[in-house]
ROKOL-658253 format. One line per 10 residues: their letters; for each residue x, y, z of N, C-alpha, C. Coordinates in pm, whole numbers, always signed. Example, Ala and Ser with C-alpha at 12.3 -4.5 7.8 and 13.67 -1.06 7.14 Angstrom:
2
AS> +1319,-569,+780,+1230,-450,+780,+1320,-330,+780  +1285,-225,+708,+1367,-106,+714,+1290,+3,+787
***
This chain:
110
XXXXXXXXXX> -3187,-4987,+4777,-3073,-5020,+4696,-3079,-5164,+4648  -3155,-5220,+4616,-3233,-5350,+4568,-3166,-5409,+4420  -3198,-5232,+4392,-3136,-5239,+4218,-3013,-5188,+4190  -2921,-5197,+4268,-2765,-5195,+4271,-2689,-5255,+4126  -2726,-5368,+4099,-2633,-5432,+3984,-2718,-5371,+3899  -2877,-5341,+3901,-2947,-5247,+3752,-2881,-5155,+3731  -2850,-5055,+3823,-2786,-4971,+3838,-2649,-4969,+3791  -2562,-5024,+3818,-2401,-5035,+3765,-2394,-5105,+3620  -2476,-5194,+3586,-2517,-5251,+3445,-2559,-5093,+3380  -2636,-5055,+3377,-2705,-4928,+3321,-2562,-4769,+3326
XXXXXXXXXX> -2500,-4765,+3404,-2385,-4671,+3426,-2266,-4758,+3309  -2248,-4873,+3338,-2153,-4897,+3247,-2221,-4926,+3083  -2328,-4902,+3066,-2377,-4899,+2949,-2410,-4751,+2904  -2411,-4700,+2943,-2421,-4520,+2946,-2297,-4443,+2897  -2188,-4512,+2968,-2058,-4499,+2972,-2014,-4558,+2823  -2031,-4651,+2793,-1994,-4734,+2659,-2062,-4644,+2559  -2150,-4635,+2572,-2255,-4546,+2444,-2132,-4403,+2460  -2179,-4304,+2569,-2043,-4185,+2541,-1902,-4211,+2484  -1858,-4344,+2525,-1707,-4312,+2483,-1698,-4345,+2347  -1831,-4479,+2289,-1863,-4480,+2155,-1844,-4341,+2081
XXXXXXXXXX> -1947,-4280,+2117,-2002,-4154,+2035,-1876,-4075,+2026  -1787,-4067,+2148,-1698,-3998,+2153,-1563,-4025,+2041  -1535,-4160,+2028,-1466,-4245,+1917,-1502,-4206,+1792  -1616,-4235,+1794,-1685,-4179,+1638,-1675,-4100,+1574  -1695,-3940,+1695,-1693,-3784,+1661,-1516,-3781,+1591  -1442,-3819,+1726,-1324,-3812,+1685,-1280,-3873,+1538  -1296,-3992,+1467,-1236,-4042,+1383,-1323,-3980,+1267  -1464,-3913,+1290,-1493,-3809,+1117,-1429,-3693,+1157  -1414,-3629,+1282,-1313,-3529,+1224,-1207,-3555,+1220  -1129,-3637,+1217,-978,-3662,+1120,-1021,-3705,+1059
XXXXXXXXXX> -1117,-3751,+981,-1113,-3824,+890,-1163,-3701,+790  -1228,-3622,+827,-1301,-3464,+751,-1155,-3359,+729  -1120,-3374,+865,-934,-3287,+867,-879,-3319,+752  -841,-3446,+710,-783,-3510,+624,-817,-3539,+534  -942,-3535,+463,-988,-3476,+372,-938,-3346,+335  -975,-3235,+395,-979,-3084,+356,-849,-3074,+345  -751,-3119,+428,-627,-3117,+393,-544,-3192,+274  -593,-3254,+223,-548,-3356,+72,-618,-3225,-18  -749,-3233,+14,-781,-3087,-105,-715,-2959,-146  -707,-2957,-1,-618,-2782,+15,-491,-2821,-108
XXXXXXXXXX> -419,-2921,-25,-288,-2941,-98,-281,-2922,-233  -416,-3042,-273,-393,-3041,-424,-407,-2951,-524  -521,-2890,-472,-557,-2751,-505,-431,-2629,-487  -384,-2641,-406,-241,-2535,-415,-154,-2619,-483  -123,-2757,-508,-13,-2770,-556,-44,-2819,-762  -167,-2850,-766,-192,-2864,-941,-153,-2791,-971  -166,-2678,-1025,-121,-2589,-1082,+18,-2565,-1108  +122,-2586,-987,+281,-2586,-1014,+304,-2726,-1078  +253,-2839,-1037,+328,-2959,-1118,+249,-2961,-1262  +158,-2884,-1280,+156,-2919,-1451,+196,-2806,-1548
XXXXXXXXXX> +260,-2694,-1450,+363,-2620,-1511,+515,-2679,-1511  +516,-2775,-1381,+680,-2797,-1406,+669,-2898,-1538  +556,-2954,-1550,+579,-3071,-1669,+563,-3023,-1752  +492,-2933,-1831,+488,-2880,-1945,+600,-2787,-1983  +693,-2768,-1837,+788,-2669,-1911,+930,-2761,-1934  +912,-2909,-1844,+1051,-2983,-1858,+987,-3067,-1851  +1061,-3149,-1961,+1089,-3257,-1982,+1184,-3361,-1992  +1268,-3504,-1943,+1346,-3522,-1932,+1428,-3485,-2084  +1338,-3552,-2191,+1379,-3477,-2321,+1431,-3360,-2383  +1369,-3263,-2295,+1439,-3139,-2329,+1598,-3182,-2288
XXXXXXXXXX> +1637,-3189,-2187,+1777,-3210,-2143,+1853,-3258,-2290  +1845,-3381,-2366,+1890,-3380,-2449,+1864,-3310,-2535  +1758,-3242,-2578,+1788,-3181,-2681,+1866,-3059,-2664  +1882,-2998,-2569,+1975,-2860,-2546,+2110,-2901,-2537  +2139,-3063,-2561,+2271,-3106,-2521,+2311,-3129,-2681  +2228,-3127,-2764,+2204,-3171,-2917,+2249,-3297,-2884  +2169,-3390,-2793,+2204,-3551,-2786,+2092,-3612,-2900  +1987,-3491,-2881,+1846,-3604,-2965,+1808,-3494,-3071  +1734,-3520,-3119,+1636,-3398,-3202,+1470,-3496,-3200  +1390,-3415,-3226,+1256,-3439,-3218,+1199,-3420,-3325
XXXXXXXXXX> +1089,-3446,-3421,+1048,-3389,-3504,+894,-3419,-3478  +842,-3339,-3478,+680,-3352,-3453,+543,-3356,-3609  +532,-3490,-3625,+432,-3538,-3677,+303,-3459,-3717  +239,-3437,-3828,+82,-3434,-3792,+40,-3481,-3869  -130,-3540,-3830,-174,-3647,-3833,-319,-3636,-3788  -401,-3717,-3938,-550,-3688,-3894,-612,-3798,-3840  -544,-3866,-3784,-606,-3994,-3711,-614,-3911,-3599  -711,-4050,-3580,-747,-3956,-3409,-659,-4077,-3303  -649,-4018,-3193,-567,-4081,-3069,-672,-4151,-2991  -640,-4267,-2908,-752,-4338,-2826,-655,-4351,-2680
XXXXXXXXXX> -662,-4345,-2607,-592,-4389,-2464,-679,-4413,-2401  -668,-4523,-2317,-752,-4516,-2172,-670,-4467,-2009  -780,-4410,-2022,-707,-4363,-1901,-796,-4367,-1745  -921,-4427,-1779,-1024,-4497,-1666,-1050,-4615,-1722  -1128,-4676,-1617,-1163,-4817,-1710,-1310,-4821,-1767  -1379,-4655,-1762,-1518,-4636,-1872,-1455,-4602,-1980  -1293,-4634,-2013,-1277,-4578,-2157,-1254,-4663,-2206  -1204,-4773,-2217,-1185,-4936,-2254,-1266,-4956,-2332  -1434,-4959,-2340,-1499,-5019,-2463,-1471,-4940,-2564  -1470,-4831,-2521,-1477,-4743,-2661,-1351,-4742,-2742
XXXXXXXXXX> -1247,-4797,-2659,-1086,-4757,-2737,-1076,-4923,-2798  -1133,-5000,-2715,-1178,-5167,-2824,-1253,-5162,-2893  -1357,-5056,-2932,-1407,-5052,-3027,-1358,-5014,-3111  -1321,-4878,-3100,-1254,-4814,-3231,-1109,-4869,-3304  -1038,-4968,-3195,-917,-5045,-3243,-958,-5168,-3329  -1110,-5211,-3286,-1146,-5349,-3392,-1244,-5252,-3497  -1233,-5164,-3547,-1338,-5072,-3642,-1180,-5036,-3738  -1061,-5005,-3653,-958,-4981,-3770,-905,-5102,-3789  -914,-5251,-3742,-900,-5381,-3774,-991,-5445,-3883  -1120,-5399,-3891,-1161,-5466,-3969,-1139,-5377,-4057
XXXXXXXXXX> -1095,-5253,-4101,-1090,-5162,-4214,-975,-5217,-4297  -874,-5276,-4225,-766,-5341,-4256,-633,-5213,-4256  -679,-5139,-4151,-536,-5030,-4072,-479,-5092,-3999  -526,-5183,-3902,-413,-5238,-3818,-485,-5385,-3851  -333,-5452,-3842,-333,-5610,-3835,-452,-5698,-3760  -500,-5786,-3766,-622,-5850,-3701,-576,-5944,-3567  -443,-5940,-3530,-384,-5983,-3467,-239,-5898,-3409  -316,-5754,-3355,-206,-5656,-3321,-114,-5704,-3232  -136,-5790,-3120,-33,-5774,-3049,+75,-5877,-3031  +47,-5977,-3187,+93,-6089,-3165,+269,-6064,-3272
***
């Protein structure tokens, strides 16, 4: 029994590595749980919220109240939005392409 402290050094390092591994396992599966569960959700619930929005709108309310009326436009321009930030060059491009055409002001937002 010579190697007593090798021994208890080596057990409590054995021990650290398992409860590691054990920490680990645990936090990808909640972390995998919770995943699959944000998916599930969204996946069952898209479908109802872009029916509730397409079927109401706060707008409608007034118009069934005849508070507003609407009249819908058409129009062969085309629309630009960003709605990531890989869409940004392209919607500054095409906003300084109808600037220099002289459609919009050279100083829109001033």
């Amino acid at each position: 029994m010579e190697n007593w402290l090798l021994i208890i050094v080596g057990v409590i390092f054995l021990v650290g590595i398992v409860a590691g591994a054990v920490r680990g396992f645990v936090k990808i599966g909640i972390s995998l749980l919770s995943t699959v569960l944000t998916a599930a959700l969204f996946a069952f619930l898209a479908p109802h919220v872009g029916n509730a929005l397409a079927q109401y709108t706060p707008l409608d309310e007034l118009i069934q109240e005849k508070k507003a009326e609407v009249t819908v436009l058409k129009s062969r321009d085309r629309w630009y939005g960003v709605t990531y930030k890989e869409d940004k060059p392209v919607v500054v491009k095409a906003i300084q392409s109808l600037k220099d055409q002289g459609l919009y002001p050279q100083k829109l937002w001033e």
